[in-house]
C-alpha positions in Angstrom: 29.4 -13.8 0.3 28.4 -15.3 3.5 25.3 -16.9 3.7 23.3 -17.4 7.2 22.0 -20.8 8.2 18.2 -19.6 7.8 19.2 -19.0 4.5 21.4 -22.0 3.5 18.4 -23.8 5.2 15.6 -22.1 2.3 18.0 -22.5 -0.5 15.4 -24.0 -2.3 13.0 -22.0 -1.5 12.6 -19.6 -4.7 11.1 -19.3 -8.2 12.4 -16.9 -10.3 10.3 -15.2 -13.1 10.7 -14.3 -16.7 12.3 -10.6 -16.5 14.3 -9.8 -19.9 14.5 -12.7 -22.2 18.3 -15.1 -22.0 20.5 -17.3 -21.5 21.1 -19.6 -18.1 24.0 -17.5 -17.5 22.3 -14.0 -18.5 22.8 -11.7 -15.3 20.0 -9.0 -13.8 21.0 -6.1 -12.3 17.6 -4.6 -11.6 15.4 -7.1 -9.4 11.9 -7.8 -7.4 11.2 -10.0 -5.1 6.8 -11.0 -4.6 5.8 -11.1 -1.4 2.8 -13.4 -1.9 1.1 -14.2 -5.1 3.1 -13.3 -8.4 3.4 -10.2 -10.3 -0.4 -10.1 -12.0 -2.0 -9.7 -8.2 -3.3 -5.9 -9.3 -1.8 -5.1 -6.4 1.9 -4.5 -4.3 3.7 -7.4 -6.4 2.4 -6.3 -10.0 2.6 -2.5 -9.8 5.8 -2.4 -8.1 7.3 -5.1 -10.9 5.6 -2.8 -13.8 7.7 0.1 -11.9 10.9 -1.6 -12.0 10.5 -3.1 -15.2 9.6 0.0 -17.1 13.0 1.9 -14.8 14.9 -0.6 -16.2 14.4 -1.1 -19.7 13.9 2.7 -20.5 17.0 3.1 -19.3 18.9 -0.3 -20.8 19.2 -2.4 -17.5 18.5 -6.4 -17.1 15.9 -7.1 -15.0 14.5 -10.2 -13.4 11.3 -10.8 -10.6 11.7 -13.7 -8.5 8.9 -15.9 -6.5 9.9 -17.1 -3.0 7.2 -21.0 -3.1 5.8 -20.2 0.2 4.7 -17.0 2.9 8.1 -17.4 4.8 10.6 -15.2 5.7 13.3 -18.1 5.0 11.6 -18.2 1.4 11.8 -14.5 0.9 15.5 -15.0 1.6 16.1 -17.7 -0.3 14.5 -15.4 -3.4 17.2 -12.5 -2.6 19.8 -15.0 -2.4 19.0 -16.3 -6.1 18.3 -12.9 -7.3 22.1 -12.2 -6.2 23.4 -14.8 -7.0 21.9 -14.0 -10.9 23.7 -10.3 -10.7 21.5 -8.4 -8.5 23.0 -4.9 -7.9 19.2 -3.7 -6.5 16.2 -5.2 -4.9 12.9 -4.0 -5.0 11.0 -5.4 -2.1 7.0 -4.9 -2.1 5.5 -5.0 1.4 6.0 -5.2 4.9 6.1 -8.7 4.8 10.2 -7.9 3.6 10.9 -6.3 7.3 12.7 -9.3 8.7 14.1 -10.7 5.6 15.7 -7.0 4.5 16.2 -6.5 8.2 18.8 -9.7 7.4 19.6 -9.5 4.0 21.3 -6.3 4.3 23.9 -7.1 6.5 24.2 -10.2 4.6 24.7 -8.6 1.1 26.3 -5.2 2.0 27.0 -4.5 -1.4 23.3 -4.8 -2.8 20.8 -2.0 -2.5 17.5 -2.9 -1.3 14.3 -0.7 -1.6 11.8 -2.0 0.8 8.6 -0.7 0.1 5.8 -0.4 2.5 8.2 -1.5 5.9 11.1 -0.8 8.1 13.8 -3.3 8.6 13.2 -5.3 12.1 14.1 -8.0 13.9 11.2 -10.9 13.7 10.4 -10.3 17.4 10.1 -6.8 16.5 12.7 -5.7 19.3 15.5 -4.3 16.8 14.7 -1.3 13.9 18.0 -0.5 11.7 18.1 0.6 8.3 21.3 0.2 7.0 23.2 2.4 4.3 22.9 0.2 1.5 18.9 -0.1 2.1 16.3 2.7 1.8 13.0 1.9 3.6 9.9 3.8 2.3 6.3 4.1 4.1 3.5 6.3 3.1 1.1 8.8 5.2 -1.9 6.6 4.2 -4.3 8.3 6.7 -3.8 11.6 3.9 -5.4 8.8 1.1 -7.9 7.2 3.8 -9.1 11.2 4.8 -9.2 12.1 1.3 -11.5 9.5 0.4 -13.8 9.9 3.4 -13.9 13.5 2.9 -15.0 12.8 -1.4 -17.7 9.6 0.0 -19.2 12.2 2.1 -19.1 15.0 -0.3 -20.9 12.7 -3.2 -23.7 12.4 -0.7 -22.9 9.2 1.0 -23.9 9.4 4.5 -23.7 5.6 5.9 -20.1 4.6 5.6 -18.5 1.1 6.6 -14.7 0.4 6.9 -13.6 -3.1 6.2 -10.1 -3.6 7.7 -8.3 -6.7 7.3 -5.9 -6.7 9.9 -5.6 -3.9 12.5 -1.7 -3.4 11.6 -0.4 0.3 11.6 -1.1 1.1 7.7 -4.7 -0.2 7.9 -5.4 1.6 11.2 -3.6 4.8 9.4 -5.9 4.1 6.6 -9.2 4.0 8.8 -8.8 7.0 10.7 -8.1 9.0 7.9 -11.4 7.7 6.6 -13.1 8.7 9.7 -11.7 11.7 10.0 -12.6 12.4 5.9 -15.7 12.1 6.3 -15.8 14.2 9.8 -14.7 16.8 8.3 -16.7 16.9 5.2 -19.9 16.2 7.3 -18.7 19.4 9.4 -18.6 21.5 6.1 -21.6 20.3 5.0 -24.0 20.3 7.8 -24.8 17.1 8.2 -24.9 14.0 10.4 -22.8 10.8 8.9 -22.6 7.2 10.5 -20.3 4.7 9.9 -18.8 1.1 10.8 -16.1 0.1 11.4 -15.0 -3.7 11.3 -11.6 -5.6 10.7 -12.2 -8.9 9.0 -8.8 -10.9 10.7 -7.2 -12.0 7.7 -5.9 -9.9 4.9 -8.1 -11.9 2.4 -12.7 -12.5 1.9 -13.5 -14.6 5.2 -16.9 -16.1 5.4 -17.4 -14.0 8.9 -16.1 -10.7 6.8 -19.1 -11.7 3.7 -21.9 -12.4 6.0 -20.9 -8.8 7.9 -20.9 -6.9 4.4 -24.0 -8.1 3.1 -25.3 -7.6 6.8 -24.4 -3.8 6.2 -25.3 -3.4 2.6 -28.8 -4.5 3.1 -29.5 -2.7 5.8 -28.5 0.8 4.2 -25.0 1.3 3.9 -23.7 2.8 1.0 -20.2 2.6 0.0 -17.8 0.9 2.7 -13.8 1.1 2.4 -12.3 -2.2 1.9 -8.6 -2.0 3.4 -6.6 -5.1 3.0 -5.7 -7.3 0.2 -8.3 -9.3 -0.8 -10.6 -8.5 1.8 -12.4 -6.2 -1.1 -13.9 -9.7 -2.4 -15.6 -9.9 0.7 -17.1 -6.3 0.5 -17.9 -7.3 -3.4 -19.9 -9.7 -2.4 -21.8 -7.4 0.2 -22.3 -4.6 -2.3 -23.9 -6.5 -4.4 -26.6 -6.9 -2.3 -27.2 -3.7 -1.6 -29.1 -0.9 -3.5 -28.2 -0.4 -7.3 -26.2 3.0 -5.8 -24.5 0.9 -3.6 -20.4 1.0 -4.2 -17.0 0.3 -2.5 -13.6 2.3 -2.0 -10.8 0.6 -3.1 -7.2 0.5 -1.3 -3.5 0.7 -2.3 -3.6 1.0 -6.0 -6.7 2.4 -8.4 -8.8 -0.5 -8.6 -11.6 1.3 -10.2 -11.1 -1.3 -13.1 -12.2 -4.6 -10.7 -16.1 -3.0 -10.9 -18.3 -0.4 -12.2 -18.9 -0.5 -8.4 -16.3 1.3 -7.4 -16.4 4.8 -5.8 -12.5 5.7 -5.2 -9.6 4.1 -4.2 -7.2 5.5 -1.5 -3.9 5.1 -3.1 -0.5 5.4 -2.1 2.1 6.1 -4.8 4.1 2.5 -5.2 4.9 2.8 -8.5 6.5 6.5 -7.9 8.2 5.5 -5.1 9.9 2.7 -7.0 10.1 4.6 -10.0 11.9 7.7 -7.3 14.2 5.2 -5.7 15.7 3.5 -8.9 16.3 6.8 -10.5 18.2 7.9 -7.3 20.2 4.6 -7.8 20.7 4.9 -11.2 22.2 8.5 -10.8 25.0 6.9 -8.4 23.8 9.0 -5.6 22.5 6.7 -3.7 23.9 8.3 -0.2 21.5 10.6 -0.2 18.6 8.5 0.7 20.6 4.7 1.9 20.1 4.4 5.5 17.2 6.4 5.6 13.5 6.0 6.6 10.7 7.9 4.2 7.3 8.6 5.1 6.0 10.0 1.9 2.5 12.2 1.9 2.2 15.0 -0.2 4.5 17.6 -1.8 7.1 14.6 -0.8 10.8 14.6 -1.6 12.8 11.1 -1.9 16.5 12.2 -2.4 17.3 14.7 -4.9 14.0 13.6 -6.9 11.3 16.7 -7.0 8.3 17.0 -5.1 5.3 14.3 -5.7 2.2 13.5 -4.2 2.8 9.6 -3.1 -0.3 9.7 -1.8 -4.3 10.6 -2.9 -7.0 9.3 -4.8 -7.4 8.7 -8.8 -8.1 11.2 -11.0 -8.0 10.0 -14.6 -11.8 10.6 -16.1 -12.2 6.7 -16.1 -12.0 6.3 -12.8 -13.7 9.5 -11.8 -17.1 7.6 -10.4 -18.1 11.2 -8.3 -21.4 12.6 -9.4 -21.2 15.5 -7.3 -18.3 16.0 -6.1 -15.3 17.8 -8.6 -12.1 17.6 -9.1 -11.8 21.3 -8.7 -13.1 20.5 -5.0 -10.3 17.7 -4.6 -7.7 19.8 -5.4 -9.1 22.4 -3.0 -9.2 20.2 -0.3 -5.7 19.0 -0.9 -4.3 22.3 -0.9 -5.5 22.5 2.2 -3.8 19.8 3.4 -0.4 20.8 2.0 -0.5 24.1 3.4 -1.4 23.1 7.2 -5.3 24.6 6.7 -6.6 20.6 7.4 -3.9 18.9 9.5 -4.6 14.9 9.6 -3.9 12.7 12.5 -1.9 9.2 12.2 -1.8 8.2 15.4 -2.4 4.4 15.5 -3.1 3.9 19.3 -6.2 6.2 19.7 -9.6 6.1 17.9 -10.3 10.1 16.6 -12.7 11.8 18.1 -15.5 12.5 16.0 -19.1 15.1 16.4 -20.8 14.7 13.1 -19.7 11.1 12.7 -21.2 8.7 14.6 -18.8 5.7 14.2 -20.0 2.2 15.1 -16.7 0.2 16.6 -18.1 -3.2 15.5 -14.3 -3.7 16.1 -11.8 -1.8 18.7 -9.6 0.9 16.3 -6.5 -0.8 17.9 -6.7 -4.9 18.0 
């Protein structure tokens, strides 16, 4: 196949993991690419590798991660290149930080399917969008999750709120004014007056700015802040434990109710059931019906010819149920809600939403 000079130039560029156990010459037709870190982050990298393993050895496939040695696009390339060049047929691809690489990679291998999860294929200057036949390119409604755990923060009794952003990039933002709007709403039901700040930290990651802001917040009140962004929540950690013995965090992405007894929630978007939704589509040979298309999954969600799923929400399993007021006959109340129109949710990224019983505190803008 042809190979592009950005990637002849990151040849080198590339770990690959320990997938099925082989040979040197043992091929995989099922593979992952990390974004950063490796696949025992807790987070995009692990859960989607757990989903694509698990696809493919319950249903007999090789399988293989790889681990581009550096945050670079050219390394991310490099990783696809080895992944095909070891048999690839599909590529799972956790994150947005895959938009440029995919964006390449599928005109460079047209006969490879690539599942890019969390992005859309672009040019790096961000001037192009295509998603081409042989990729699928799956997003999420994460202000459903965000408003879902606002609305369940609020409805436990938490009345001083705190968002902790890392970057304002459109998931994040979709994620906070969810939140806001959450706890609007159940503050509305309920009769009462919330606040809540709002703060992006700058980096995806615990900054020593972000730390000294959440142990600002949590010892002057606050109660349980949303920690959006990677490892950002480390930062909020290390606030909340400052703060009152009642004092918790909301998790982001995956359930992370198993970092700390501290946490509330977690607003999750589905990663492993979109993985899990894609591969089986693949594996059916129907993959016409979703390559070349863009997915914004929420709830009551359809990927293909698989059913309906919620992609989106928070945990419900009793060990990660941390309400003490708040029931799950009430979440599933609220969402049905949701699904039917009753509560419609805004994701608009370029406005702030308009609040009355929330009084938000911009300690940064909602768009940066």
């Amino acid at each position: 196949m042809k190979k592009s000079g950005l990637l002849l130039a990151a040849a080198a560029l590339v770990l690959m993991g320990t997938g099925l156990t082989g040979c040197q010459t043992q091929t995989y037709e099922y593979a992952l690419v990390t974004d950063v870190g490796d696949i025992d982050d807790q987070s995009f990298n692990q859960t989607s590798w757990e989903a694509t393993k698990d696809f493919a050895e319950k249903n007999g496939k090789t399988v293989n991660y790889y681990r581009p040695t550096e945050d670079s696009t050219a390394a991310r390339l490099a990783a696809m290149e080895q992944a095909v060049n070891k048999g690839a047929k599909v590529i799972v691809c956790p994150g947005f930080l895959f938009e440029d690489a995919v964006y390449e990679a599928q005109t460079t291998y047209p006969d490879v399917k690539f599942v890019l999860i969390d992005g859309q294929p672009h040019t790096a200057d961000y001037q192009t969008y295509e998603t081409k036949s042989n990729t699928v390119s799956i997003i999420f409604k994460e202000e459903i999750a965000g408003f879902l755990a606002g609305y369940a923060a609020v409805k436990d009794g938490n009345t001083k709120l705190g968002f902790c952003g890392g970057m304002a990039v459109p998931a994040v933002q979709r994620y906070g004014s969810g939140f806001v709007q959450g706890a609007e709403a159940a503050s509305k039901e309920m009769g009462i007056n919330t606040t809540l700040k709002y703060y992006y930290a700058g980096a995806f990651a615990a900054t020593d700015g972000a730390t000294a802001t959440m142990k600002s917040w949590y010892t002057e009140g606050t109660e349980t802040v949303f920690a959006c962004g990677g490892k950002v929540f480390q930062s909020v950690v290390a606030g909340c434990e400052q703060g009152s013995t009642k004092a918790t965090w909301i998790g982001v992405d995956t359930d992370q109710a198993y970092v700390s007894e501290k946490v509330l929630t977690s607003a999750m978007k589905g990663l492993s059931a979109a993985v899990t939704s894609a591969l089986e589509v693949y594996s059916q040979d129907k993959w016409t019906e979703i390559g070349g298309h863009d997915y914004n999954l929420g709830l009551d969600s359809v990927l293909g010819t698989v059913t309906k799923k919620d992609y989106v929400g928070i945990p419900t399993a009793d060990a990660s149920w941390r309400f003490k007021t708040f029931t799950k006959a009430e979440y599933e109340a609220v969402l049905t809600k949701v699904k039917s129109g009753e509560i419609t949710i805004s994701g608009d990224v370029k406005a702030a939403p308009v609040t009355e019983k929330v009084t938000v505190t911009w300690v940064s803008p909602f768009a940066q």
